[in-house]
N, C-alpha and C positions, 0 to 999 in steps of 0.2 A: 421431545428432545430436539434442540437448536441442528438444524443442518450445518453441516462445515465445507470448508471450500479447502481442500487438503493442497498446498502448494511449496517448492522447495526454490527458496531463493539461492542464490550462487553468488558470492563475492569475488571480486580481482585478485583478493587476499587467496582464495583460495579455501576458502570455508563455505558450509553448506548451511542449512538452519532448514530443515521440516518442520512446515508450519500449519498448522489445522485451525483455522479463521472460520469463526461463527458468523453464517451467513442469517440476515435480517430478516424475520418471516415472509418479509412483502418481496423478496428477491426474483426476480421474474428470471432470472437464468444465470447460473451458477457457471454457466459456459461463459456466457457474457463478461461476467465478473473478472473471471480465469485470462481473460483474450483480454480484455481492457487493464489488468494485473499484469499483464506479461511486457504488453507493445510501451507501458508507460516505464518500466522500469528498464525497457530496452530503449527508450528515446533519452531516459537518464545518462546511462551507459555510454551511449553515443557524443551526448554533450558533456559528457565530463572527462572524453579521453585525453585529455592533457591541453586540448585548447584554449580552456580558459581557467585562470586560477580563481577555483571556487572553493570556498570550505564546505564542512557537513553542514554548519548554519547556514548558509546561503540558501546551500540547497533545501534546506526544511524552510527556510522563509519563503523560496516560488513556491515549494506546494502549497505552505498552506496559503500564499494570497493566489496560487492556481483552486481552490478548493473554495474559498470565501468565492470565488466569482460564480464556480459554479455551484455553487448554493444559493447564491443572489438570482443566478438563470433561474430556478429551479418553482420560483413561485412566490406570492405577496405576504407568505407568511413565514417570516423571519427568525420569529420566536421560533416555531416549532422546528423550522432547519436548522437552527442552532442546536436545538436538542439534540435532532437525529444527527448530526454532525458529531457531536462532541458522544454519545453515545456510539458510535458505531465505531470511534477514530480507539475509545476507551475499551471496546473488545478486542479489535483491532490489533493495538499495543499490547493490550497482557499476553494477545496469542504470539505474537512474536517475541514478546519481552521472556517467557518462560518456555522459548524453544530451545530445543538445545542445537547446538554444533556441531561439526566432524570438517575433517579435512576429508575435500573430494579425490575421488580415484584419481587415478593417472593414466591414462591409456597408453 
């Protein structure tokens, strides 16, 4: 059985999405993942508080030319990063693609 990385995104909108992300047999720490999950979508948050006018594509186009780089970092074999890239991005997606939503509490 695939280990998951159980994590609940939070929107400005005000929506929530619990998401159970299958983590990749060779995953050296599910903490790791979690922390590096958390601090990037909180440096997103930060740079899109009204400062600059960006759309949803903008911002999927740094990721992913932030993602081709470090995948470029990652070693001289191109092919096989491209797999695990587009493998890992293709779990990834369905696991959020078939999360559901709720609006968050209100304290």
């Amino acid at each position: 059985m695939t280990e998951t990385l159980a994590f609940t995104a939070l929107t400005s909108s005000g929506l929530a999405y619990d998401i159970d992300f299958p983590l990749h047999p060779g995953t050296r720490s599910a903490d790791g993942v979690s922390g590096l999950l958390t601090a990037l979508l909180d440096c997103l948050s930060q740079q899109l508080d009204g400062r600059h006018p960006v759309s949803d594509g903008d911002v999927l186009q740094a990721l992913t030319m932030t993602l081709a780089i470090r995948a470029r970092m990652t070693g001289p074999d191109a092919e096989a990063t491209e797999r695990l890239v587009v493998d890992l991005f293709r779990e990834a997606h369905a696991a959020a693609r078939t999360a559901r939503s709720y609006a968050m509490g209100r304290a």
